[in-house]
C-alpha positions as YAML, in Angstrom:
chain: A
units: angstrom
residues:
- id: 1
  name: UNK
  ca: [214.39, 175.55, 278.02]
- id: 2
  name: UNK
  ca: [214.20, 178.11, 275.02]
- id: 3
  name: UNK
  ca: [213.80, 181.79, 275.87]
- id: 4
  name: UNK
  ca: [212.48, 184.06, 273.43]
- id: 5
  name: UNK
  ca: [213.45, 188.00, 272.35]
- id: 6
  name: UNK
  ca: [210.28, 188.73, 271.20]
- id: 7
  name: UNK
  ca: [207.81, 191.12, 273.31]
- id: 8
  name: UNK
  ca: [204.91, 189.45, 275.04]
- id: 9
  name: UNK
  ca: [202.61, 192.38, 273.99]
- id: 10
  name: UNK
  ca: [201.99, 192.80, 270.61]
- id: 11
  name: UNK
  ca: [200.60, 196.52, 270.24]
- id: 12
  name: UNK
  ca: [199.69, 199.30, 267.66]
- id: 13
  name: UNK
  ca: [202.37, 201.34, 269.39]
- id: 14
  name: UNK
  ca: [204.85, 198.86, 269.20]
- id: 15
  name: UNK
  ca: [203.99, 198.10, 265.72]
- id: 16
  name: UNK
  ca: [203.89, 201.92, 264.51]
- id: 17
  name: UNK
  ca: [207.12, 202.82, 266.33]
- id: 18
  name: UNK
  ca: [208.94, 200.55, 264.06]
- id: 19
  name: UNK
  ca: [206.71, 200.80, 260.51]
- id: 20
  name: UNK
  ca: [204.71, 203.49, 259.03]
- id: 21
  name: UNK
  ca: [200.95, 203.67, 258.45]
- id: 22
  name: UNK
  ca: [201.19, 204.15, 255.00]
- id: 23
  name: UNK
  ca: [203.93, 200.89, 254.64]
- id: 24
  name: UNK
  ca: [201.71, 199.08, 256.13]
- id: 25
  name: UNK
  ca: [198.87, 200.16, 253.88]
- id: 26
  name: UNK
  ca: [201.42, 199.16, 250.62]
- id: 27
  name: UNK
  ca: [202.29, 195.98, 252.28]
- id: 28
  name: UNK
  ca: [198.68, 194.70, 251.50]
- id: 29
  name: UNK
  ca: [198.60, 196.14, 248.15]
- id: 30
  name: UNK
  ca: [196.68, 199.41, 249.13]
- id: 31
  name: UNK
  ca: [198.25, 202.54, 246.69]
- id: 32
  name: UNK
  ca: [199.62, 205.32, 249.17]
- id: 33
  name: UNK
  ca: [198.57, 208.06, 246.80]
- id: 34
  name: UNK
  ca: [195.93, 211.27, 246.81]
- id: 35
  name: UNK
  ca: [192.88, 210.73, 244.56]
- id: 36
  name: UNK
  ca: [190.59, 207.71, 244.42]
- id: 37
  name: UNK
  ca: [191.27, 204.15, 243.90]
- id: 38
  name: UNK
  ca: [190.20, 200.61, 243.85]
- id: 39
  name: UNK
  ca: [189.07, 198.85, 246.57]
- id: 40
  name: UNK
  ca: [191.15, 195.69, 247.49]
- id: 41
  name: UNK
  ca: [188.63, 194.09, 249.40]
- id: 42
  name: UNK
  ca: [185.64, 193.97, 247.22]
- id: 43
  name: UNK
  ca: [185.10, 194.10, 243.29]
- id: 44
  name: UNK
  ca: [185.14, 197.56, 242.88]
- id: 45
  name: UNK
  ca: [185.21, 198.33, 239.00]
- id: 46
  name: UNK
  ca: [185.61, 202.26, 239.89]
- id: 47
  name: UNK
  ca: [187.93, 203.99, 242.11]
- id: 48
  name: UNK
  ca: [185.73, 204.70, 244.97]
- id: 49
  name: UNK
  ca: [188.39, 204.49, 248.03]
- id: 50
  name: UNK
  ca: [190.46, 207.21, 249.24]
- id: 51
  name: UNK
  ca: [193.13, 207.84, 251.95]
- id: 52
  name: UNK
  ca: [193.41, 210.41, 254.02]
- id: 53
  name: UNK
  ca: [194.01, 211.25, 257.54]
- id: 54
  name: UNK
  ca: [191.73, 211.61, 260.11]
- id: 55
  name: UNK
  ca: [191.36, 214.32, 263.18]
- id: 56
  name: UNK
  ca: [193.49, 212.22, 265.43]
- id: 57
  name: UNK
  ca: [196.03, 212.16, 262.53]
- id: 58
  name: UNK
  ca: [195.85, 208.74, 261.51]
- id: 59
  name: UNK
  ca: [195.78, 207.52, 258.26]
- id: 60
  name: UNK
  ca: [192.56, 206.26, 257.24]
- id: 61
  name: UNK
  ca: [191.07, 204.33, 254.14]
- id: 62
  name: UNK
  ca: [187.48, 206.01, 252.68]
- id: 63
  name: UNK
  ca: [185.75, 203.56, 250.66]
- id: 64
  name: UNK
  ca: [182.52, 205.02, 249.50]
- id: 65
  name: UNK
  ca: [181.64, 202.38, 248.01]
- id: 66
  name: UNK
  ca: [180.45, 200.67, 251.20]
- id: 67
  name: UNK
  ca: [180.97, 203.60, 253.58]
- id: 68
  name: UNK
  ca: [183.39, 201.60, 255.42]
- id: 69
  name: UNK
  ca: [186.50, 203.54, 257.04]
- id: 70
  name: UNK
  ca: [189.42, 201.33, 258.06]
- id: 71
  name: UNK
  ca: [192.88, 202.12, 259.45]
- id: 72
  name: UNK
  ca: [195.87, 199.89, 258.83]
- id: 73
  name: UNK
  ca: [194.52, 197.56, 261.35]
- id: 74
  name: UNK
  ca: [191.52, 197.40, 259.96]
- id: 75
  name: UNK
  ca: [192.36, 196.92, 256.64]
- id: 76
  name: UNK
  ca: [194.14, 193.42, 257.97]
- id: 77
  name: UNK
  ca: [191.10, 191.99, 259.99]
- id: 78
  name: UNK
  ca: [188.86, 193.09, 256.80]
- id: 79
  name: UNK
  ca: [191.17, 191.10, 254.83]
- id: 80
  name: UNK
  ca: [192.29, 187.95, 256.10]
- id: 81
  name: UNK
  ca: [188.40, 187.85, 258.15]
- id: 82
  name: UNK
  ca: [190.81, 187.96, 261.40]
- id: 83
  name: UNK
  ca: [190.29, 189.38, 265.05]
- id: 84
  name: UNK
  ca: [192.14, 192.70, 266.04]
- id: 85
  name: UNK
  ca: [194.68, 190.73, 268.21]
- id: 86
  name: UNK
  ca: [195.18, 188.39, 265.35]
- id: 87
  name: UNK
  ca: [195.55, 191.34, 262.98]
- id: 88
  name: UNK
  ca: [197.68, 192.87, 265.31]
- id: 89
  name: UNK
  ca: [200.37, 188.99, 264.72]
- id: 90
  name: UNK
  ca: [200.19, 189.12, 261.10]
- id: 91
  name: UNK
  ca: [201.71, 192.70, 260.95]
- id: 92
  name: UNK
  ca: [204.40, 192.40, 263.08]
- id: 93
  name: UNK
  ca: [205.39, 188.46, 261.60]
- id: 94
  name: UNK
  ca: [205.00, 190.11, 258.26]
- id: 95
  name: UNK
  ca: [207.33, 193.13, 258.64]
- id: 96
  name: UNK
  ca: [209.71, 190.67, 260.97]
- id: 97
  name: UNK
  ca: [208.64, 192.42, 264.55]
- id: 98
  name: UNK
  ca: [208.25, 188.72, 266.17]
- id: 99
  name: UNK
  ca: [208.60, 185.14, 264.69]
- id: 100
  name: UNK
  ca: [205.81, 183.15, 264.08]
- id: 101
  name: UNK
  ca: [206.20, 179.54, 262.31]
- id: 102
  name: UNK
  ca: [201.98, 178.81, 262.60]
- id: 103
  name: UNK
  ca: [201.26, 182.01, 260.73]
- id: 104
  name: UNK
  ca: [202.43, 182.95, 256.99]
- id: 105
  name: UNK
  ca: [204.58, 185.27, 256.11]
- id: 106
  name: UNK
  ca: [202.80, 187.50, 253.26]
- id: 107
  name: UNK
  ca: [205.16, 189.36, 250.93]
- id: 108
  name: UNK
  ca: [204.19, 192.57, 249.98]
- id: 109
  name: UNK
  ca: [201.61, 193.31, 247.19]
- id: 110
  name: UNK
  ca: [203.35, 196.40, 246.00]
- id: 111
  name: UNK
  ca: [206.35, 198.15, 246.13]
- id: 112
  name: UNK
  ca: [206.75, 200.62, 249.29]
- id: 113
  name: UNK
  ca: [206.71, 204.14, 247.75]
- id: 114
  name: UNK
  ca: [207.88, 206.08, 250.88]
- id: 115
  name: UNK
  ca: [204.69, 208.25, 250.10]
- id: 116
  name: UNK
  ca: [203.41, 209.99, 253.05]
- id: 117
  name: UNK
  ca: [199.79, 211.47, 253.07]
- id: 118
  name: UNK
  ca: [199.71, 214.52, 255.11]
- id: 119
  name: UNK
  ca: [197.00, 216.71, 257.08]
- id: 120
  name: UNK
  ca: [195.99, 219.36, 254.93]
- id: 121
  name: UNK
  ca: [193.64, 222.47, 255.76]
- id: 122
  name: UNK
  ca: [190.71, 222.96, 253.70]
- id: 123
  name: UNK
  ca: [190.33, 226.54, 252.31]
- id: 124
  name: UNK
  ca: [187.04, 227.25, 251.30]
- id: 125
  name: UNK
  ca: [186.51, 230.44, 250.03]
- id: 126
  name: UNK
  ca: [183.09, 232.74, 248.60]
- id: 127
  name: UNK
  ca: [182.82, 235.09, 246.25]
- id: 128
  name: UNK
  ca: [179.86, 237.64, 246.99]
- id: 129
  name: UNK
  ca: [177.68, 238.99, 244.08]
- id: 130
  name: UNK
  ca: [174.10, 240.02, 243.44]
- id: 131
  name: UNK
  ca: [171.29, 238.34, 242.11]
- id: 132
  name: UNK
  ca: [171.28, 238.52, 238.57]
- id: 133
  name: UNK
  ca: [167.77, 237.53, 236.51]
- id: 134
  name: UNK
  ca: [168.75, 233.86, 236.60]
- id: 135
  name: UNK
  ca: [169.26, 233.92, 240.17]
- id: 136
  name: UNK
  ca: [165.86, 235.30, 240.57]
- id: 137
  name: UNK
  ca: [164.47, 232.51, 238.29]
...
């Protein structure tokens, strides 16, 4: 009779409690930077995909491409065409959460950068001024 070590319940929390968001990202050769980007999951000749984090604080991946918005998660099911749950396997058999011999082990696409993207605060500001001539145009 074998016993195994590994938790029946393979969750996001359990997952993020041990990795980061944006290692994850990097593990499946998504740049952790500010600015635009490439999209990995579709031809994308011009950067049209940006990270960032959402409300909830959870980094997020903007393609505007397609208008799609994926976390970490989502970004795995897009890319191997795989359920949440199944998502939810690869990720922790990849970054050696849990043992899996039926599924591959996929070696990261680039290396980790330790990059964090933060919340930031928008400042918007005005500047108030008259109408000149071409205003009035």
């Amino acid at each position: 009779m074998q016993y195994s070590l590994e938790p029946l319940n393979i969750t996001k929390e359990l997952i993020l409690s041990k990795v980061s968001e944006e290692n994850i990202f990097e593990h499946y050769g998504v740049p952790v930077k500010k600015g635009l980007f490439c999209s990995i999951l579709r031809n994308d000749r011009n950067p049209t995909v940006a990270l960032y984090r959402n409300k909830k604080g959870r980094l997020m991946m903007k393609d505007f491409g397609d208008g799609s918005c994926l976390d970490c998660f989502g970004l795995v099911e897009a890319k191997f065409g795989v359920s949440y749950y199944m998502a939810l396997q690869i990720i922790a058999n990849d970054f050696g959460l849990i043992t899996r011999p039926n599924l591959i082990k996929n070696k990261p696409k680039i290396q980790y950068t330790d990059t964090k993207i933060e919340t930031s605060q928008s400042k918007i500001q005005v500047e108030i001024r008259d109408f000149d001539d071409k205003d009035i145009r």
